[in-house]
PyMOL commands that place a pseudoatom at each C-alpha (Angstrom):
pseudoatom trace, name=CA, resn=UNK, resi=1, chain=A, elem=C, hetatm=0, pos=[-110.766, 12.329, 64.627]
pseudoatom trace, name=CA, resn=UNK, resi=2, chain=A, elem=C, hetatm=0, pos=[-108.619, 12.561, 67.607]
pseudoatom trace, name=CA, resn=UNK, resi=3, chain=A, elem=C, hetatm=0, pos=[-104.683, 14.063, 66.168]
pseudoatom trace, name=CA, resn=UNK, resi=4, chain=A, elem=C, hetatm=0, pos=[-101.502, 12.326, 66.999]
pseudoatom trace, name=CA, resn=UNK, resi=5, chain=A, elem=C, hetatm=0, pos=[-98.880, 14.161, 69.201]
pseudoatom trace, name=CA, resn=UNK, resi=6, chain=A, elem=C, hetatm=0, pos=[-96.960, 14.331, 66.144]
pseudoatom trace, name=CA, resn=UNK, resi=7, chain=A, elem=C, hetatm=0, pos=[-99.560, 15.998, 64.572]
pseudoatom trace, name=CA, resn=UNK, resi=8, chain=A, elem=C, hetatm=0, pos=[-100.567, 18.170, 68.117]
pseudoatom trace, name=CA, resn=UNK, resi=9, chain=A, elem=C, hetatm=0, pos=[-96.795, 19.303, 68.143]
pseudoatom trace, name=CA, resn=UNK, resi=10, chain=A, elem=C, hetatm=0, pos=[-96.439, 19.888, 64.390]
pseudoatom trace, name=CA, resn=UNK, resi=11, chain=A, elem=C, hetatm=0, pos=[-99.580, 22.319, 64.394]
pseudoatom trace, name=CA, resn=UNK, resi=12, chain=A, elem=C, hetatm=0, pos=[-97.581, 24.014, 67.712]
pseudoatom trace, name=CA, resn=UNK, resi=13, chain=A, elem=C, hetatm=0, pos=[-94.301, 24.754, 65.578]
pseudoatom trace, name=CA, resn=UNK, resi=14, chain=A, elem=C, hetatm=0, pos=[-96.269, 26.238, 62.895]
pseudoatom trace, name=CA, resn=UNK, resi=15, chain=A, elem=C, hetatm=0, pos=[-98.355, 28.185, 65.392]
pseudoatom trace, name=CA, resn=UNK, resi=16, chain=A, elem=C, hetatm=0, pos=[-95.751, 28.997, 67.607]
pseudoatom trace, name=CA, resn=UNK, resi=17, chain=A, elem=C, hetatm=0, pos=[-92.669, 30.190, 65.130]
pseudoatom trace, name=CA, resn=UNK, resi=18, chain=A, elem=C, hetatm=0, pos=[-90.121, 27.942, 67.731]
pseudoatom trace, name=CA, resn=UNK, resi=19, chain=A, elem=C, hetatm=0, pos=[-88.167, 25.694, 65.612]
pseudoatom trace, name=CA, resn=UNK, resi=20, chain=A, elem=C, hetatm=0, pos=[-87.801, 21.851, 66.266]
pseudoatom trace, name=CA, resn=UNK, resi=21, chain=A, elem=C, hetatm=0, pos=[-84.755, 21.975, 68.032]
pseudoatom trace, name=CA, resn=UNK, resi=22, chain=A, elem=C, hetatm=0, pos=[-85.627, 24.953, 70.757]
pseudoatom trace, name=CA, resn=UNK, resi=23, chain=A, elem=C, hetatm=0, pos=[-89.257, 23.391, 70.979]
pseudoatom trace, name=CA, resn=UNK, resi=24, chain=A, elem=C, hetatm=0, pos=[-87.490, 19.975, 71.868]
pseudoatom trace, name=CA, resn=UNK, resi=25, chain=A, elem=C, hetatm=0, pos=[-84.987, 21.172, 73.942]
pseudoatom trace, name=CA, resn=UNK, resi=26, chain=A, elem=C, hetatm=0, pos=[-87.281, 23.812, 76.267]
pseudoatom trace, name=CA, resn=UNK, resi=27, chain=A, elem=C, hetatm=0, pos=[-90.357, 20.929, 76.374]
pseudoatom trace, name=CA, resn=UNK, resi=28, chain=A, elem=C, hetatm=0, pos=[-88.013, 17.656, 77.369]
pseudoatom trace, name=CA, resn=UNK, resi=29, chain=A, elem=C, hetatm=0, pos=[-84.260, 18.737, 77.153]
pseudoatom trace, name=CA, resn=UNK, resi=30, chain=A, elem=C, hetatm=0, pos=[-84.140, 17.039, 73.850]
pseudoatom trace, name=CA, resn=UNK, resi=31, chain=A, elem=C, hetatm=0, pos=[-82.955, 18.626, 70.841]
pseudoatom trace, name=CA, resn=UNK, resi=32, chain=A, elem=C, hetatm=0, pos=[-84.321, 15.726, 68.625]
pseudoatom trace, name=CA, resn=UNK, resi=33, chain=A, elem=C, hetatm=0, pos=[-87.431, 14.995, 69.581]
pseudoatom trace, name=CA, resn=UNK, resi=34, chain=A, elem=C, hetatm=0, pos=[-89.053, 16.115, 67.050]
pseudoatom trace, name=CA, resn=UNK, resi=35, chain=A, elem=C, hetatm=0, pos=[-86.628, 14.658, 64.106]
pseudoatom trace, name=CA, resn=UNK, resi=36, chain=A, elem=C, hetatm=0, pos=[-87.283, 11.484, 66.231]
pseudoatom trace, name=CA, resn=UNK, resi=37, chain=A, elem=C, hetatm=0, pos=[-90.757, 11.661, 66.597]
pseudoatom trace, name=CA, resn=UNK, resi=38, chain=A, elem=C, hetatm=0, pos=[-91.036, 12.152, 62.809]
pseudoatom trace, name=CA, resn=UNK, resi=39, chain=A, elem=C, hetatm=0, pos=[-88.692, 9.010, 62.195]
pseudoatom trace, name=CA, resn=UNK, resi=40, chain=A, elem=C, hetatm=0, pos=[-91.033, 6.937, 64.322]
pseudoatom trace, name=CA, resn=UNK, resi=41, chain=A, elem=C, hetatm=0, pos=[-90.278, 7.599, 67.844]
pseudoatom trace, name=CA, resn=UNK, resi=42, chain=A, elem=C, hetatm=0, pos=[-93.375, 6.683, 70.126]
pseudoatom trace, name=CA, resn=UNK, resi=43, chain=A, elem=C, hetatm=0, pos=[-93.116, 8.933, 73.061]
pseudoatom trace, name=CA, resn=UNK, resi=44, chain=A, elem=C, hetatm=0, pos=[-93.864, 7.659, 77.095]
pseudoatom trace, name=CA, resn=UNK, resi=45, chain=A, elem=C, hetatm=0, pos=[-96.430, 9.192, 79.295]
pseudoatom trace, name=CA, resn=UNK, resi=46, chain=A, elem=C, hetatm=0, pos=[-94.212, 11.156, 81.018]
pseudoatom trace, name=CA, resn=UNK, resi=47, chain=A, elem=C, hetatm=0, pos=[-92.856, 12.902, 77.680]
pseudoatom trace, name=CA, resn=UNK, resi=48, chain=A, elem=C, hetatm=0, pos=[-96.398, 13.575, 76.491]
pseudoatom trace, name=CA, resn=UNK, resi=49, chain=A, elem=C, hetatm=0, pos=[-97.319, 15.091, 79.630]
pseudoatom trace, name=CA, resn=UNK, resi=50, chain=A, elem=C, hetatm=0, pos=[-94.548, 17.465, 79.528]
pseudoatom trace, name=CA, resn=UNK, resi=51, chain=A, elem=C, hetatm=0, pos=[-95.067, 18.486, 76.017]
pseudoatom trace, name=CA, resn=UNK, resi=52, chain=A, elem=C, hetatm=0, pos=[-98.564, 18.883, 76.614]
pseudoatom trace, name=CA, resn=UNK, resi=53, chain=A, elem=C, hetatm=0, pos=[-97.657, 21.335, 79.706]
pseudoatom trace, name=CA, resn=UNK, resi=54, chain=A, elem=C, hetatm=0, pos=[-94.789, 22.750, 78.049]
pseudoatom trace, name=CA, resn=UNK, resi=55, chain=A, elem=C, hetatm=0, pos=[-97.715, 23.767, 74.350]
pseudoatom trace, name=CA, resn=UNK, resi=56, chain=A, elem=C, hetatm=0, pos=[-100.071, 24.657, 76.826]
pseudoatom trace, name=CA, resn=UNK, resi=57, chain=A, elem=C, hetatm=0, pos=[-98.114, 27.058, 79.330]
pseudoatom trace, name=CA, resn=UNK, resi=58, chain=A, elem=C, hetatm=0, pos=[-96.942, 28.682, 76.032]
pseudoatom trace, name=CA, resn=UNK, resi=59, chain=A, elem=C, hetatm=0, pos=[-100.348, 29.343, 75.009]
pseudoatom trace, name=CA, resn=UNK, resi=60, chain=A, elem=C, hetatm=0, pos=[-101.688, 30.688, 78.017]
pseudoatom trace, name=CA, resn=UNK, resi=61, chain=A, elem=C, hetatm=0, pos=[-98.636, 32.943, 78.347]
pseudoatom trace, name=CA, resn=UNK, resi=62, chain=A, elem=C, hetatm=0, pos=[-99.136, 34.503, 74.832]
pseudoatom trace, name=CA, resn=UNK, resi=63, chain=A, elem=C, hetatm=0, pos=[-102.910, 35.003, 75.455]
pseudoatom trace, name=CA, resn=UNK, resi=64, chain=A, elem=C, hetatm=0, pos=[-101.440, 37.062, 77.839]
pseudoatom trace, name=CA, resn=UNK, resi=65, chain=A, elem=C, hetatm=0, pos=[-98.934, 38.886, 76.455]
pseudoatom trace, name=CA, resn=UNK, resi=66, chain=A, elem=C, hetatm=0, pos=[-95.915, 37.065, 77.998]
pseudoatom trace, name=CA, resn=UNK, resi=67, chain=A, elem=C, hetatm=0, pos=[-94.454, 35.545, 75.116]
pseudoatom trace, name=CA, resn=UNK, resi=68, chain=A, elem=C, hetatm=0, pos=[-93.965, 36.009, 71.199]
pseudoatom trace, name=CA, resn=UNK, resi=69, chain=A, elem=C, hetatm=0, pos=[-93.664, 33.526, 68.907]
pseudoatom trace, name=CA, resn=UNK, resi=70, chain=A, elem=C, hetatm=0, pos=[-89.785, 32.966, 68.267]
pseudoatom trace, name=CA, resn=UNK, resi=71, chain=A, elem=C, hetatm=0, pos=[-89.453, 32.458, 64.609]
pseudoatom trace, name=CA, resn=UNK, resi=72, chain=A, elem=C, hetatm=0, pos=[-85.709, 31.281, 63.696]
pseudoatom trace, name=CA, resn=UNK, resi=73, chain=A, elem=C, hetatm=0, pos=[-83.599, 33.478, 65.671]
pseudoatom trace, name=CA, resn=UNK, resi=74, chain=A, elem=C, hetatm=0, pos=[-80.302, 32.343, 63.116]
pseudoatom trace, name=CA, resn=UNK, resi=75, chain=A, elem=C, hetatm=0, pos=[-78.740, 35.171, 61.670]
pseudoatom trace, name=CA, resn=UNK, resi=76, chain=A, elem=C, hetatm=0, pos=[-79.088, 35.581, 58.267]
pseudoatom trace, name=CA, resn=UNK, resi=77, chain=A, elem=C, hetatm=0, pos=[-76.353, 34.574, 56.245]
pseudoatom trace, name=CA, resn=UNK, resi=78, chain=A, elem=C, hetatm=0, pos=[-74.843, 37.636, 53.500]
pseudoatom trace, name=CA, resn=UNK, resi=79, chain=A, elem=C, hetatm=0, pos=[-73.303, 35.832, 51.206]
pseudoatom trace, name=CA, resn=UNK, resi=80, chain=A, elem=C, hetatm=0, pos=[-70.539, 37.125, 48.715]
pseudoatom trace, name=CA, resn=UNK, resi=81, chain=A, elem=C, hetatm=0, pos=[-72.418, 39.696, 46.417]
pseudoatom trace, name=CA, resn=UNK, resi=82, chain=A, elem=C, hetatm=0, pos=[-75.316, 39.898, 48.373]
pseudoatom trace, name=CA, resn=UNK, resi=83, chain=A, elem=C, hetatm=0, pos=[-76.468, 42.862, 51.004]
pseudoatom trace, name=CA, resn=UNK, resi=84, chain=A, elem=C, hetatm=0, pos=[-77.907, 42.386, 53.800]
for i in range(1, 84): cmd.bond("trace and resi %d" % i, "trace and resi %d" % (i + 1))
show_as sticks, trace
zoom trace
C-alpha cells in the first residue's frame, strides 16, 4: 500500500532526529507544516516536490557522511534541585 506524505514525512522525523519545526522550515520555509499537515492540511504539487527533494537530498548526504541526524538541539532545562 502506497504511504501518505504524512506518513512519508512522519517516518523522515523519526529517521532523521530533525524536529517538526526545523524539518518544516529547511523543506518549505514553514515552521508548521507539519502541525498542519497533521490537522488536515493537503499539500500542492509544488510542496510535495520540495519535501520530497528536501527527505531525499538529506538521505543521500548522510549515506555520505555529510550530515547527522539533528535530534532536538534545545538545551536542557535544570530545574531548581536538579543537576545537570
Amino acid at each position: 500500500m502506497k504511504q501518505t506524505l504524512l506518513q512519508r514525512v512522519e517516518a523522515f522525523l523519526i529517521e532523521s532526529a530533525i524536529p517538526q519545526s526545523i524539518f518544516g522550515r529547511d523543506a518549505v520555509r514553514d515552521p508548521r507544516l507539519v502541525a498542519d499537515l497533521r490537522d488536515g492540511r493537503v499539500a500542492g504539487l509544488r510542496v510535495i516536490c520540495r519535501i520530497e527533494h528536501f527527505m531525499n537530498k538529506w538521505r543521500a548526504d548522510y549515506r555520505a557522511g555529510r550530515v547527522k541526524p539533528r535530534g532536538d538541539r534545545r538545551r536542557h532545562i535544570v530545574r531548581a534541585g536538579e543537576q545537570a
